[in-house]
N, CA and C atoms as an extended XYZ file, in Angstrom:
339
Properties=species:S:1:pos:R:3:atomname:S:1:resname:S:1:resid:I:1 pbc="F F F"
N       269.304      220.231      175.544 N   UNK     1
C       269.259      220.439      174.125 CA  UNK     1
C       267.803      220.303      173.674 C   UNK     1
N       267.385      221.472      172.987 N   UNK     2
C       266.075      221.520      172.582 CA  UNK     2
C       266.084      220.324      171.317 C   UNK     2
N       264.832      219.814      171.286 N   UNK     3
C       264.521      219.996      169.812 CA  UNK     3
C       264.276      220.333      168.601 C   UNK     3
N       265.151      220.199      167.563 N   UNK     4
C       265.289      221.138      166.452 CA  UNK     4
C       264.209      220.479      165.185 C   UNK     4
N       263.113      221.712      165.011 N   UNK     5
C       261.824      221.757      164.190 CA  UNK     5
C       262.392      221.581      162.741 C   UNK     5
N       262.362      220.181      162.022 N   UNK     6
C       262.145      220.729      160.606 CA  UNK     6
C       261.070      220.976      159.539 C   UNK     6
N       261.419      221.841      158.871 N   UNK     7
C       260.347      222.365      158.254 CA  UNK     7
C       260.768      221.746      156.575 C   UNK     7
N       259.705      220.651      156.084 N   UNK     8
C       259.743      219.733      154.989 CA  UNK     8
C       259.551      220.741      153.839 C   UNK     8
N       260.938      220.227      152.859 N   UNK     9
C       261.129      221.121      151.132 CA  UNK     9
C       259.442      220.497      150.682 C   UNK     9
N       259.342      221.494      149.603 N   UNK    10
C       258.486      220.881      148.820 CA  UNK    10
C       257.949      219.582      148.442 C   UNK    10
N       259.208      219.010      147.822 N   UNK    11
C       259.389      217.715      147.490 CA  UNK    11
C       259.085      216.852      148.439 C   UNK    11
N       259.620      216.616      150.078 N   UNK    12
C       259.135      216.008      151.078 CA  UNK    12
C       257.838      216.395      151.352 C   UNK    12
N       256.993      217.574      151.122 N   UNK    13
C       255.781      217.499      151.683 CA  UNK    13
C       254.809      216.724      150.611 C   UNK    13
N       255.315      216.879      149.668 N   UNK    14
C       254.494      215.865      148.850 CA  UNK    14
C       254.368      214.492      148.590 C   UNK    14
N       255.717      214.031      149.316 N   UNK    15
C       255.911      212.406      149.599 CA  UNK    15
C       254.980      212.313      150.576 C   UNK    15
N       255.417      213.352      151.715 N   UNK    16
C       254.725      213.102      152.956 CA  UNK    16
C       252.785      212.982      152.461 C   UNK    16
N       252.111      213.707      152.080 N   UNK    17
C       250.968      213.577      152.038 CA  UNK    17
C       250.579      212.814      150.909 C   UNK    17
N       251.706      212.271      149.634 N   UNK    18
C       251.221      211.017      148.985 CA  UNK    18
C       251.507      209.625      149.723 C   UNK    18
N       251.991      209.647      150.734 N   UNK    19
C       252.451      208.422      151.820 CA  UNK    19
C       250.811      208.299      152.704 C   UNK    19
N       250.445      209.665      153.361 N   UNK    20
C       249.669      209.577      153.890 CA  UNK    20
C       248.062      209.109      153.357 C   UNK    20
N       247.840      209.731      152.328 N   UNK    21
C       246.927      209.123      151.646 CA  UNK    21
C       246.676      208.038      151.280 C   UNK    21
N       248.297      207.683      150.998 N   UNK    22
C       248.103      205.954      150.081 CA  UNK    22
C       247.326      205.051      151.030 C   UNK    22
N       248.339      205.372      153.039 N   UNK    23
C       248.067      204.315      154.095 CA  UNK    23
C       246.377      204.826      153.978 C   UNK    23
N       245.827      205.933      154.217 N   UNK    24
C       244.126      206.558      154.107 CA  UNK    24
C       243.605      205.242      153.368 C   UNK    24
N       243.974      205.248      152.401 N   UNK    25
C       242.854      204.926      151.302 CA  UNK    25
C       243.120      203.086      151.469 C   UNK    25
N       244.177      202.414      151.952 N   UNK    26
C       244.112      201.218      151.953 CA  UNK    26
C       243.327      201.067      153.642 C   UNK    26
N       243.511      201.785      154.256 N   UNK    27
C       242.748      201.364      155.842 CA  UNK    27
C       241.571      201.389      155.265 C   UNK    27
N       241.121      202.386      154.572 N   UNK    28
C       239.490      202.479      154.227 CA  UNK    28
C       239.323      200.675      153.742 C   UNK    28
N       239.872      200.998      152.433 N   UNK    29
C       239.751      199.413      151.599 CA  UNK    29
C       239.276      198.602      152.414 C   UNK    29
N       240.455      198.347      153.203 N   UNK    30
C       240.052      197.206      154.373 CA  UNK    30
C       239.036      197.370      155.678 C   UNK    30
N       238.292      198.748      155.637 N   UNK    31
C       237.543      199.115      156.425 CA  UNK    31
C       238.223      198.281      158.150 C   UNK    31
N       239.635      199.051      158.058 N   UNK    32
C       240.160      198.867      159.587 CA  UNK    32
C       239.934      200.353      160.400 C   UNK    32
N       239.974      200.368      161.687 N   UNK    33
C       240.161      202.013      162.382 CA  UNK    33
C       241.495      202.208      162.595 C   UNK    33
N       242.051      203.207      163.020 N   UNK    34
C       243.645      203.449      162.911 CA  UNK    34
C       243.855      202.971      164.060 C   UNK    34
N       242.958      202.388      164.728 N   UNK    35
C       242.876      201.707      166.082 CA  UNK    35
C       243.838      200.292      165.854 C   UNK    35
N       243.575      199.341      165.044 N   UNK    36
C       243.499      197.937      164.113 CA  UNK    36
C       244.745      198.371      163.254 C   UNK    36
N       244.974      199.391      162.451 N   UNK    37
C       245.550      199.617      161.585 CA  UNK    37
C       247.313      199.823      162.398 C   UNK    37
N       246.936      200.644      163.353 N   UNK    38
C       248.209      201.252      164.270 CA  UNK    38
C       248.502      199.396      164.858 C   UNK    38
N       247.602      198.844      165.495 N   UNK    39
C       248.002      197.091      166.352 CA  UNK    39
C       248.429      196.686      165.111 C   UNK    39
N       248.553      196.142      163.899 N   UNK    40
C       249.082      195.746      162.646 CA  UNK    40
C       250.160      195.749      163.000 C   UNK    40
N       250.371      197.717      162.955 N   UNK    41
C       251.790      198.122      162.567 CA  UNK    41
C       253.025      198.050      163.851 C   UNK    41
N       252.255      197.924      165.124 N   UNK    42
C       253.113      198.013      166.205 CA  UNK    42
C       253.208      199.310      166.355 C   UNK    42
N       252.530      200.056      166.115 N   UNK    43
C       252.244      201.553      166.739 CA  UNK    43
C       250.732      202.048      167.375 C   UNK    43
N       250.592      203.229      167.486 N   UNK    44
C       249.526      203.682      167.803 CA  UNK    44
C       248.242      204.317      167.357 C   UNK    44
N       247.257      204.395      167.370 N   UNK    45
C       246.151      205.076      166.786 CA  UNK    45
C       246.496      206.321      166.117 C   UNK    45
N       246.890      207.574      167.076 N   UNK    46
C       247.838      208.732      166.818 CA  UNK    46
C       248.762      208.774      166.014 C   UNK    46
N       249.989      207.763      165.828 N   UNK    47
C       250.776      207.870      165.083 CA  UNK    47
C       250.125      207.354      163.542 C   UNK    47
N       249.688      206.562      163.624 N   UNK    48
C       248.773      206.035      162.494 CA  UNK    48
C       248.050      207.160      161.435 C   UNK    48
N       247.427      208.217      162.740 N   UNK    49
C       246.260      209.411      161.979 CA  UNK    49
C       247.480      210.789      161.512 C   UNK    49
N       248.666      210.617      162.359 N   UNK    50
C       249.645      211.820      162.093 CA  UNK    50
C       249.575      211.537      160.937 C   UNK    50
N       250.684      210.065      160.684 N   UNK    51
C       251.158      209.686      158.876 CA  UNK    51
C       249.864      209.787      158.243 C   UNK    51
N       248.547      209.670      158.316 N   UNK    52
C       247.797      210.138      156.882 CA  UNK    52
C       247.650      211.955      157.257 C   UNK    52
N       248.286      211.811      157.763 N   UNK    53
C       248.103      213.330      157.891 CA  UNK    53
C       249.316      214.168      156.998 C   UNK    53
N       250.012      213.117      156.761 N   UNK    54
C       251.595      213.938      156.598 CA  UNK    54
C       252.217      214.349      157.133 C   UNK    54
N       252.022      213.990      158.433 N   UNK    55
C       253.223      214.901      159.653 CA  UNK    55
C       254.584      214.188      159.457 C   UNK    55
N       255.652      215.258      158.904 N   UNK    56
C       256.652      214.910      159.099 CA  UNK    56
C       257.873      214.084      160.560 C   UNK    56
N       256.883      214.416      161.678 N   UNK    57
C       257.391      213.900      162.793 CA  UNK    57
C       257.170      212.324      162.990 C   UNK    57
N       256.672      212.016      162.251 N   UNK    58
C       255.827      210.086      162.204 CA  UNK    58
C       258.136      209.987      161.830 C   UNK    58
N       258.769      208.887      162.273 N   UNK    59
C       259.810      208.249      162.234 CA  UNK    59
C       259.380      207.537      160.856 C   UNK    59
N       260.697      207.307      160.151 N   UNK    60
C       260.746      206.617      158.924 CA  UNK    60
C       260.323      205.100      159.073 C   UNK    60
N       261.139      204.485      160.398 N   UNK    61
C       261.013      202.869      160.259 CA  UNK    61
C       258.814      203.036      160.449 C   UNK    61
N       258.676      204.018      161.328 N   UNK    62
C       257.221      203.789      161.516 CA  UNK    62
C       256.110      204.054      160.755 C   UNK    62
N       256.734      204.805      159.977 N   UNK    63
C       255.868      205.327      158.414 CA  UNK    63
C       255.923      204.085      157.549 C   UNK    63
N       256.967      203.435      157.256 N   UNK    64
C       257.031      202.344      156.308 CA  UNK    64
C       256.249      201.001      157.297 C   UNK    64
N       256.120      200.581      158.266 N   UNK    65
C       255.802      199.834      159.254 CA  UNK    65
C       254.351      199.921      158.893 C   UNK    65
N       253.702      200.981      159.325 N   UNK    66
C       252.355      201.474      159.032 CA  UNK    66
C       251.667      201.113      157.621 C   UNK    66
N       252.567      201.669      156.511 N   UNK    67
C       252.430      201.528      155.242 CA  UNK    67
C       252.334      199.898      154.528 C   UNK    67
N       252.902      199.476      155.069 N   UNK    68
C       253.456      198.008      154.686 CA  UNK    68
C       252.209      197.447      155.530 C   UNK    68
N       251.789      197.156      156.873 N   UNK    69
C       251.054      196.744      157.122 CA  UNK    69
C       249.092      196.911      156.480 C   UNK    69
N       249.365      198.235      156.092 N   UNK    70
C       248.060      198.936      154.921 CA  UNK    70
C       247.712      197.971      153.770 C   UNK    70
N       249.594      197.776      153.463 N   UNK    71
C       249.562      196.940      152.466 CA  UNK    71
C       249.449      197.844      151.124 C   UNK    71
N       250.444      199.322      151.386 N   UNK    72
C       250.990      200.076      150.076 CA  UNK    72
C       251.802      199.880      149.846 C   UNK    72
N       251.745      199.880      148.242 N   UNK    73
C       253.011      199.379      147.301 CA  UNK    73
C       254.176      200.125      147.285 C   UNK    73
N       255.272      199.997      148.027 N   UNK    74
C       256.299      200.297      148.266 CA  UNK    74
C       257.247      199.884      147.568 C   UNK    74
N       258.241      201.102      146.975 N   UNK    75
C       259.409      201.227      145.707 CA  UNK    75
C       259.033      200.131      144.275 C   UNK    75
N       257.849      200.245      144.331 N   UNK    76
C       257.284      199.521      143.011 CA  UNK    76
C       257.001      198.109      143.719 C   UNK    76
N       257.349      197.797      144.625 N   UNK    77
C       256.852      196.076      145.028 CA  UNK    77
C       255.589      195.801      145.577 C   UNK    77
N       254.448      195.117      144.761 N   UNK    78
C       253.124      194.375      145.615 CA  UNK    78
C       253.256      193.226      146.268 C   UNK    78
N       254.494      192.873      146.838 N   UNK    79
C       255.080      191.499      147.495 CA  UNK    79
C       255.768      192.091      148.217 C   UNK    79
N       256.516      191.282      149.370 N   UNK    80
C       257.593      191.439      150.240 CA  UNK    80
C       258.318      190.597      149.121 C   UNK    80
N       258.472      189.154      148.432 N   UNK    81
C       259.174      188.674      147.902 CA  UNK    81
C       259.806      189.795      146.730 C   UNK    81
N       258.811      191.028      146.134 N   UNK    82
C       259.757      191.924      145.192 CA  UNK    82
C       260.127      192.663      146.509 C   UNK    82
N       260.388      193.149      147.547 N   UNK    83
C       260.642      193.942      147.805 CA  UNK    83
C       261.918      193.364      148.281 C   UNK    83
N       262.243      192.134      148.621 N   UNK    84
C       263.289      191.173      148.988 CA  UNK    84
C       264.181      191.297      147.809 C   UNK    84
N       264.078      191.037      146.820 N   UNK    85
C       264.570      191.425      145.386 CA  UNK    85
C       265.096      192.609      145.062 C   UNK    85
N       264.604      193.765      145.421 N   UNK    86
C       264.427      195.124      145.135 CA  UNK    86
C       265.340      195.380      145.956 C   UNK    86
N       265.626      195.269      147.401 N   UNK    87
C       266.817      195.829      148.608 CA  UNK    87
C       267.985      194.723      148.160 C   UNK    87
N       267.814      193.430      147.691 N   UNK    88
C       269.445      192.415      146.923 CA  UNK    88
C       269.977      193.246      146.069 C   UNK    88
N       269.257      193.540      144.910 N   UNK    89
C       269.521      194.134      143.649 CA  UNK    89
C       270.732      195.952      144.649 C   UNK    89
N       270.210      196.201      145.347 N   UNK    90
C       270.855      197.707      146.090 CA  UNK    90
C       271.909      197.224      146.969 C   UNK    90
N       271.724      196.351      147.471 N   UNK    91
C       272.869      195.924      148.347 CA  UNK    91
C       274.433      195.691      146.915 C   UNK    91
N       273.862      194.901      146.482 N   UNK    92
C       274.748      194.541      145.744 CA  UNK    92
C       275.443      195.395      145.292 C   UNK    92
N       274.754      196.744      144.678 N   UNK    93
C       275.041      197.692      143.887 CA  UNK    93
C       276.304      198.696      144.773 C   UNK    93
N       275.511      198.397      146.190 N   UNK    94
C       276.490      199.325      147.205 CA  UNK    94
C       277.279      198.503      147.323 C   UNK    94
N       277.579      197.148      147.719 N   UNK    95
C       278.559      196.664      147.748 CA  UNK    95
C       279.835      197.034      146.648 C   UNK    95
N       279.504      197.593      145.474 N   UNK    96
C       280.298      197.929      144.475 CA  UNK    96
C       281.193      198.914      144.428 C   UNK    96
N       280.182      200.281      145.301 N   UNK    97
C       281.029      201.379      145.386 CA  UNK    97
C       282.358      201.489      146.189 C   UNK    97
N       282.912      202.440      146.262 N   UNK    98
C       284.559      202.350      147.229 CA  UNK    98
C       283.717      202.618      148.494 C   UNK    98
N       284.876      201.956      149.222 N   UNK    99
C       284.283      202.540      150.520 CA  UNK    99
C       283.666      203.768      151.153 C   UNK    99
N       285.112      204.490      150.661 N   UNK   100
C       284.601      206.108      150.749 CA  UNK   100
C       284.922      206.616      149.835 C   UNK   100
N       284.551      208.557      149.907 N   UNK   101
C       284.780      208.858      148.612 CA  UNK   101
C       285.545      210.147      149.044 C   UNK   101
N       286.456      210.014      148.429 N   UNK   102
C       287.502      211.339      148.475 CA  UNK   102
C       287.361      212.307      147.189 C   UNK   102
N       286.877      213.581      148.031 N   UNK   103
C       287.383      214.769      147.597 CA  UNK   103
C       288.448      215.043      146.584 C   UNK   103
N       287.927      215.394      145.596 N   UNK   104
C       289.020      216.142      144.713 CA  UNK   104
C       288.858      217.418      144.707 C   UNK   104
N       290.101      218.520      144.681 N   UNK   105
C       289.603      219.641      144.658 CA  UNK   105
C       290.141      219.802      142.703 C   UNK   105
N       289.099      220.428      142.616 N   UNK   106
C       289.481      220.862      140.654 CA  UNK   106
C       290.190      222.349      141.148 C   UNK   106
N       290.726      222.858      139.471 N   UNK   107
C       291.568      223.813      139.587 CA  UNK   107
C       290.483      225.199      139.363 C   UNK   107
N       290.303      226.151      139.167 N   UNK   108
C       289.738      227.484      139.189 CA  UNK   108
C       288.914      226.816      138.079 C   UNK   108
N       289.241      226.620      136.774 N   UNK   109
C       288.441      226.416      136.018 CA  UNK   109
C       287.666      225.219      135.738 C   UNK   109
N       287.759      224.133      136.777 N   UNK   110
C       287.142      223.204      136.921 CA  UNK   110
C       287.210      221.883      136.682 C   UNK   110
N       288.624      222.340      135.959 N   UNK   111
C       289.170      221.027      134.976 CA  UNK   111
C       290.200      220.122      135.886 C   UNK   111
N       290.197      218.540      136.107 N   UNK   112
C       291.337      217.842      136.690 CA  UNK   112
C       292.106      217.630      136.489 C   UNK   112
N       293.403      217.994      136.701 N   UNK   113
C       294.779      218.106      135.554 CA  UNK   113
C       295.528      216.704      135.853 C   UNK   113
């Protein structure tokens, strides 16, 4: 089984290269090399220069790994203590929903009788 190429909507390429920049501009700050920056994160130099690159192939846990170690402000939190706050507040929220969610089919005109 090959590997299947995706090619990032709009919207993702612009996360992707505002992600990449953010980690850019805090390695600078701290005048680390992606050498220092990648040992932080538990990754590599390469993977480090992909994500400011925006390559969609950088893995999520390793993009945020990277990022967090930069020390970018992630879902509004400049703490791990808000960001501890920030994933309670969601848990909770999911804890709320039904388990699953069943399908309704509506009638032609859309309405649930």
């Amino acid at each position: 089984m090959t590997r299947q190429r995706v090619v990032p909507t709009e919207g993702a390429r612009l996360v992707l290269d505002t992600l990449g920049a953010q980690v850019r501009i805090e390695r600078n700050r701290h005048k680390w090399t992606a050498e220092e920056l990648g040992r932080r994160a538990g990754v590599g130099p390469r993977t480090v220069t992909a994500l400011e690159k925006g390559s969609p192939a950088v893995s999520l846990g390793n993009a945020i790994e990277i990022a967090l170690a930069a020390g970018v402000n992630l879902l509004g939190a400049d703490h791990p203590d808000a960001l501890r706050g920030i994933a309670a507040v969601h848990r909770e929220a999911v804890s709320l929903l039904p388990r699953r969610v069943v399908r309704r089919d509506l009638g032609d005109d859309g309405v649930d009788f």
